[in-house]
N, C-alpha and C positions, 0 to 999 in steps of 0.2 A: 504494500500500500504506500502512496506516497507520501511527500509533506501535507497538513492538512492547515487551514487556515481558519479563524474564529472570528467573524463579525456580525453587525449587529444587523436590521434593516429597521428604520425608525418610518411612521406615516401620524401626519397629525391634523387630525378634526379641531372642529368650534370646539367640542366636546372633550374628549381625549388623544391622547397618544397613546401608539402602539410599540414596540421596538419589541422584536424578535431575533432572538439569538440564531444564527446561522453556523455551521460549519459547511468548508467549501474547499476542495482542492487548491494548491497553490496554485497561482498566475487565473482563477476565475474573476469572472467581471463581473460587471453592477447588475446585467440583464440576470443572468444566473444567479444571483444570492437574491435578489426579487423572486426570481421563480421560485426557487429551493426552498425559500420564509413562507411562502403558502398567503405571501399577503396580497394577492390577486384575485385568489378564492374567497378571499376573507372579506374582501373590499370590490368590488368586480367593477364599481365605477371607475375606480383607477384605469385611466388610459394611458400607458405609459408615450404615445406617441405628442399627445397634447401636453402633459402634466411633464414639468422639468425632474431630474433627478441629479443628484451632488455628493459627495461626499465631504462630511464634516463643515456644511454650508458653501461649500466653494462646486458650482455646475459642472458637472460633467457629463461624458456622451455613455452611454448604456453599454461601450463597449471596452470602456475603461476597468482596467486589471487592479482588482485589489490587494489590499497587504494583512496580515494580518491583523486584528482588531480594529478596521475601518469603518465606521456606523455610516453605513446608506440609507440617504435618506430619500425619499420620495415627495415631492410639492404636489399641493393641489394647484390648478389655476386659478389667478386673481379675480375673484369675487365684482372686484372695483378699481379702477383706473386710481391710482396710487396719487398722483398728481389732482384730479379732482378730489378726491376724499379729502387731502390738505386744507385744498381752496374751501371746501366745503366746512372743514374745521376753525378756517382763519373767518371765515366770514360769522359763524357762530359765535365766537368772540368779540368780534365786532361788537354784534348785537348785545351783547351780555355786558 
């Protein structure tokens, strides 16, 4: 058997977070410790083609090789235009 590798896969709701410990042959990527976590099954809205995924907050491509103890994480997509919700905050201040 080969080297084996331990990482996490992290998905996070309004609600809760999930984070699933994986084990995963050396040099596997971000697609495979998705698969492997069973967080697809779990979650089936996740579209991994629309929703970003990263490692340790910094983006990456799905085919990116992990290392040991890497927590993968999986994004939802934005909800709201990050730039108007601001606008939308500063103006409520205004008001106040």
């Amino acid at each position: 058997m080969g080297e084996e590798i331990r990482v996490e896969v992290a998905y996070a709701l309004q609600t809760e977070q999930v984070v699933l410990p994986v084990r995963l042959p050396a040099g596997a990527t971000i697609a495979e410790a998705i698969q492997r976590s069973g967080m697809l099954l779990r979650y089936p809205e996740i579209d991994l083609r629309a929703s970003g995924v990263g490692v340790y907050g910094k983006l990456a491509q799905l085919d990116h090789p992990l290392r040991d103890g890497d927590r993968v994480e999986v994004y939802r997509p934005l909800t709201a235009d990050p730039k108007e919700a601001r606008r939308r905050r500063a103006a409520e201040r205004k008001r106040e």
